[in-house]
mmCIF file of the C-alpha atoms, coordinates in Angstrom:
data_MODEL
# 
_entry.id   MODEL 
# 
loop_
_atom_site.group_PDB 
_atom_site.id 
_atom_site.type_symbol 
_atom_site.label_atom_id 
_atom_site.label_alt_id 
_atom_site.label_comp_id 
_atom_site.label_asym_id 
_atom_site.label_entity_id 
_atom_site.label_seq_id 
_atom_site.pdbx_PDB_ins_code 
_atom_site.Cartn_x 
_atom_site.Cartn_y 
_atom_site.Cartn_z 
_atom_site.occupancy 
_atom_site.B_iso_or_equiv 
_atom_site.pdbx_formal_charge 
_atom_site.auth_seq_id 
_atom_site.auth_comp_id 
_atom_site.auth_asym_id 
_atom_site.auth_atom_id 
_atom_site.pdbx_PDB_model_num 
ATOM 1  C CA . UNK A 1 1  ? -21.118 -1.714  -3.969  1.00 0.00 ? 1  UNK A CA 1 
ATOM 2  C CA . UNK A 1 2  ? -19.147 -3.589  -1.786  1.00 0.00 ? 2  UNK A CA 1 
ATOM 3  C CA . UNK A 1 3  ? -20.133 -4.667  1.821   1.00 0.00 ? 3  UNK A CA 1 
ATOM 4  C CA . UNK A 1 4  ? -17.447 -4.189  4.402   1.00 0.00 ? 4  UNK A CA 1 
ATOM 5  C CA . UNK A 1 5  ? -18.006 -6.021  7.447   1.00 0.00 ? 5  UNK A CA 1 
ATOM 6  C CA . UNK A 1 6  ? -15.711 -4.948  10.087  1.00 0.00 ? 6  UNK A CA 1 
ATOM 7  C CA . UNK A 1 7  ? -13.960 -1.950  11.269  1.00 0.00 ? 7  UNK A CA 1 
ATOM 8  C CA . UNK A 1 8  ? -10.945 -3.015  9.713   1.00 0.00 ? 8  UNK A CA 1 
ATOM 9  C CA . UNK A 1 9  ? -12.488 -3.473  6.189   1.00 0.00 ? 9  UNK A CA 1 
ATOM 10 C CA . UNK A 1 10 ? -14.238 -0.024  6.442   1.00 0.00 ? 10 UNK A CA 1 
ATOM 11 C CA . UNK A 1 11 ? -10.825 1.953   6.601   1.00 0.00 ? 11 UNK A CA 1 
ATOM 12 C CA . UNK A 1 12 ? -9.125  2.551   3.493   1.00 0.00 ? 12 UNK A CA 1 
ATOM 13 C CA . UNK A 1 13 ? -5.721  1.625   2.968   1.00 0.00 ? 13 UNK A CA 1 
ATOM 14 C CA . UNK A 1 14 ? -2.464  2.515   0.469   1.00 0.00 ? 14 UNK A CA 1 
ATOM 15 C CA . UNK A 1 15 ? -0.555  -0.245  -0.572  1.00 0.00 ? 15 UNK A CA 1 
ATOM 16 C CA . UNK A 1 16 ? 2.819   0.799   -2.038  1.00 0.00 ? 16 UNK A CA 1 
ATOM 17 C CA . UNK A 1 17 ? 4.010   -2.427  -3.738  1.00 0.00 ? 17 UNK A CA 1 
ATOM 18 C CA . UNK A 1 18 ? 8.122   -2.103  -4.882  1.00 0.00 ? 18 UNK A CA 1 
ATOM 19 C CA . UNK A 1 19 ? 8.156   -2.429  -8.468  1.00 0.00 ? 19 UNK A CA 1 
ATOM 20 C CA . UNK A 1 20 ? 10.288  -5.477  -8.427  1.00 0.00 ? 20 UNK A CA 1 
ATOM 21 C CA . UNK A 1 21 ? 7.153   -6.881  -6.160  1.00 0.00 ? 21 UNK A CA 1 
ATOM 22 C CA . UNK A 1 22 ? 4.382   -6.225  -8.401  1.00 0.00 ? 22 UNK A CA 1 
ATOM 23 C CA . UNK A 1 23 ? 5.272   -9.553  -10.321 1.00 0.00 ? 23 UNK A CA 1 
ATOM 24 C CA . UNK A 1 24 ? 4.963   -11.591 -7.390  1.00 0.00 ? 24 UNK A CA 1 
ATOM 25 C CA . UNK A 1 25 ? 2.180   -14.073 -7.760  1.00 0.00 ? 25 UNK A CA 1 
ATOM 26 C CA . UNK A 1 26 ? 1.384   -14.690 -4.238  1.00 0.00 ? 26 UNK A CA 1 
ATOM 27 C CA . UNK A 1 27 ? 1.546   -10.980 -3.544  1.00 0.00 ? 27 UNK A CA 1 
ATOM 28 C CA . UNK A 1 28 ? -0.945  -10.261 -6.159  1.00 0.00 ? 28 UNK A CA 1 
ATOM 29 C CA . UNK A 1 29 ? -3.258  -13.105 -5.522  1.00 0.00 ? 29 UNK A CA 1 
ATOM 30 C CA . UNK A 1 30 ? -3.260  -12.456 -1.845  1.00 0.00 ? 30 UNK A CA 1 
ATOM 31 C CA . UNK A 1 31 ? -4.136  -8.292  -2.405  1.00 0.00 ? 31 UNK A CA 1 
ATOM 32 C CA . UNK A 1 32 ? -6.747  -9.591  -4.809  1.00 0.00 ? 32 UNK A CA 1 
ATOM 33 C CA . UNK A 1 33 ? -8.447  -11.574 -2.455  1.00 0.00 ? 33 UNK A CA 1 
ATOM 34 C CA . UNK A 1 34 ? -8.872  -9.275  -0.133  1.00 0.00 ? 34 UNK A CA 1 
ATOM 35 C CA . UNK A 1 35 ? -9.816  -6.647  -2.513  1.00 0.00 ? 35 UNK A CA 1 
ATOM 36 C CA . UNK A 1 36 ? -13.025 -8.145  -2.413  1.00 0.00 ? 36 UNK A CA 1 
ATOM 37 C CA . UNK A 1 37 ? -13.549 -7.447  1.455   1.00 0.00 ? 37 UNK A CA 1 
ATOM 38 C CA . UNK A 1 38 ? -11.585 -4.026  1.685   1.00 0.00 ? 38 UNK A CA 1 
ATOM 39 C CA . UNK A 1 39 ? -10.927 -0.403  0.268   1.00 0.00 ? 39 UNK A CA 1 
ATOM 40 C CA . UNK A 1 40 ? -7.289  -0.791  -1.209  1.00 0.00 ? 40 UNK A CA 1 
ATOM 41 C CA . UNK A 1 41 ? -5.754  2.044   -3.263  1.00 0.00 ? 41 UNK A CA 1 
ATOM 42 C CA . UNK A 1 42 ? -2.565  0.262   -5.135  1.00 0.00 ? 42 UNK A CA 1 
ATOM 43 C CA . UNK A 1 43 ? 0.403   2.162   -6.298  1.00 0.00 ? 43 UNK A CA 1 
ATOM 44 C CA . UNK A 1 44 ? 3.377   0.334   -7.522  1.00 0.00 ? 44 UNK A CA 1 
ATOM 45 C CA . UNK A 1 45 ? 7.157   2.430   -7.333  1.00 0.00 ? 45 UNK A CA 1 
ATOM 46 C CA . UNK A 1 46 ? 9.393   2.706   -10.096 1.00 0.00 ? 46 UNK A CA 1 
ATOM 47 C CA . UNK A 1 47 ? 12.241  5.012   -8.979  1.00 0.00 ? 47 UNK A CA 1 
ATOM 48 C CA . UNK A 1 48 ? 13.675  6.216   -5.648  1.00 0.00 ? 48 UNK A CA 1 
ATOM 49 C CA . UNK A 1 49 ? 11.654  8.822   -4.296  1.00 0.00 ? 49 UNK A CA 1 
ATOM 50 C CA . UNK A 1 50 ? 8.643   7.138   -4.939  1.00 0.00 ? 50 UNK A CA 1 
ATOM 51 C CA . UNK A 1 51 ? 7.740   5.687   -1.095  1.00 0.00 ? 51 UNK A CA 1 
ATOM 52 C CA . UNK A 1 52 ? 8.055   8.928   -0.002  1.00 0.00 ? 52 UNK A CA 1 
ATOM 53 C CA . UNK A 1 53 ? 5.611   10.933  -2.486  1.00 0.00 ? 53 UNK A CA 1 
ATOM 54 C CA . UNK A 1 54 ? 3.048   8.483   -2.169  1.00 0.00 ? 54 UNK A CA 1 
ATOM 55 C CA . UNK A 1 55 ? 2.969   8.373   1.698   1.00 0.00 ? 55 UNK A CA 1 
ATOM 56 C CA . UNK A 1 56 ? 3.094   12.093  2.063   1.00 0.00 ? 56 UNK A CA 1 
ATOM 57 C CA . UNK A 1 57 ? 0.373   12.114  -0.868  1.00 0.00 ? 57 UNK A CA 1 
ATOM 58 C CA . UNK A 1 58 ? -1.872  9.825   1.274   1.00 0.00 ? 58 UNK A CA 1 
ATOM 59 C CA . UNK A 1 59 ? -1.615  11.297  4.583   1.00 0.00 ? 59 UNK A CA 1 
ATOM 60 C CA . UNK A 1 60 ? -4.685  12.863  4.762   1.00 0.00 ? 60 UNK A CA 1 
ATOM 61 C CA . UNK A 1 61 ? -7.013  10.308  2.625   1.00 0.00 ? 61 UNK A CA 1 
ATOM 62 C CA . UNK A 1 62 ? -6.317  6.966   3.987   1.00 0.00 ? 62 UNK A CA 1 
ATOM 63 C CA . UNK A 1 63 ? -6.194  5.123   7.667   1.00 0.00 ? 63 UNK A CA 1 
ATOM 64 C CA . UNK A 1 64 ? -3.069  3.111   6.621   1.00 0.00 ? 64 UNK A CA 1 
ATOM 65 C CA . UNK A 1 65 ? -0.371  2.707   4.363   1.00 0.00 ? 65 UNK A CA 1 
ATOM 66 C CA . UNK A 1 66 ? 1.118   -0.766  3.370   1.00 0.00 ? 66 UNK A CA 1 
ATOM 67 C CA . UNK A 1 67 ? 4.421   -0.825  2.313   1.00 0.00 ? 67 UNK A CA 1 
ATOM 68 C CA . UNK A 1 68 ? 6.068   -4.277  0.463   1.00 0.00 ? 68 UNK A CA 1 
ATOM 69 C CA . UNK A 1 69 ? 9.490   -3.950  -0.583  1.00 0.00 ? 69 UNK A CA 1 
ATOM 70 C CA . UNK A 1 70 ? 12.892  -4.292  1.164   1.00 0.00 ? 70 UNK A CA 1 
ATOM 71 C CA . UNK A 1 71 ? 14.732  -2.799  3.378   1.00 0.00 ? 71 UNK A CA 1 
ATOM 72 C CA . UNK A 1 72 ? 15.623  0.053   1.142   1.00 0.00 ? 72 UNK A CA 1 
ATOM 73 C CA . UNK A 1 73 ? 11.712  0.697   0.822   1.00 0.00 ? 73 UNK A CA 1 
ATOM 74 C CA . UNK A 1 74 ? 11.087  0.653   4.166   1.00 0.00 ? 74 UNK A CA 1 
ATOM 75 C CA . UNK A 1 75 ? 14.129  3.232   4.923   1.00 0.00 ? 75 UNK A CA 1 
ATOM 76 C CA . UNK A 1 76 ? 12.669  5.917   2.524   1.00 0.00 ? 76 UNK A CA 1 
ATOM 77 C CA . UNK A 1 77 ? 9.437   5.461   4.253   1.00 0.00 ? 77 UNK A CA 1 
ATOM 78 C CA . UNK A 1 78 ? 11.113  5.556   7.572   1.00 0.00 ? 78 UNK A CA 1 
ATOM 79 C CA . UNK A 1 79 ? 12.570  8.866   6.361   1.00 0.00 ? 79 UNK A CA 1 
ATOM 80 C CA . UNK A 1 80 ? 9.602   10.478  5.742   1.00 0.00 ? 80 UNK A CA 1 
ATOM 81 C CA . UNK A 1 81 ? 7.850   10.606  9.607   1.00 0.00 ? 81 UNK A CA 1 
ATOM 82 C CA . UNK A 1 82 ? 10.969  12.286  10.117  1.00 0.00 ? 82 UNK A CA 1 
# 
């Protein structure tokens, strides 16, 4: 079980990686390191819509919600506090 040392690494977070992102090598080394020292749920988009299911989804079982993708990513998330 891991240890989680500060607030920050108690709270559980969604990271919605654009599917053109999930290739990234620095992306994916940097979530891996700190999936060592935090709760991470990782979901990776594939068509629009997408951003929008999975943050509604997660509303009510995670403290935050990473997005990485573009500006049309962040606009559909954008669309959804609406």
């Amino acid at each position: 079980m891991r240890q989680f040392k500060t607030k920050e690494a108690k709270m559980k977070y969604r990271i919605i990686i654009n599917g053109k992102l999930s290739q990234n090598i620095e992306l994916r080394k940097t979530i891996e390191k700190y999936k060592r020292t935090h709760n991470f749920d990782i979901r990776v988009t594939w068509e629009a819509g997408d951003i929008a299911d999975l943050t509604v989804e997660v509303s009510k079982d995670c403290d935050r919600v990473i997005i990485a993708g573009g500006d049309g990513s962040r606009s559909e998330e954008l669309r959804v506090g609406k």
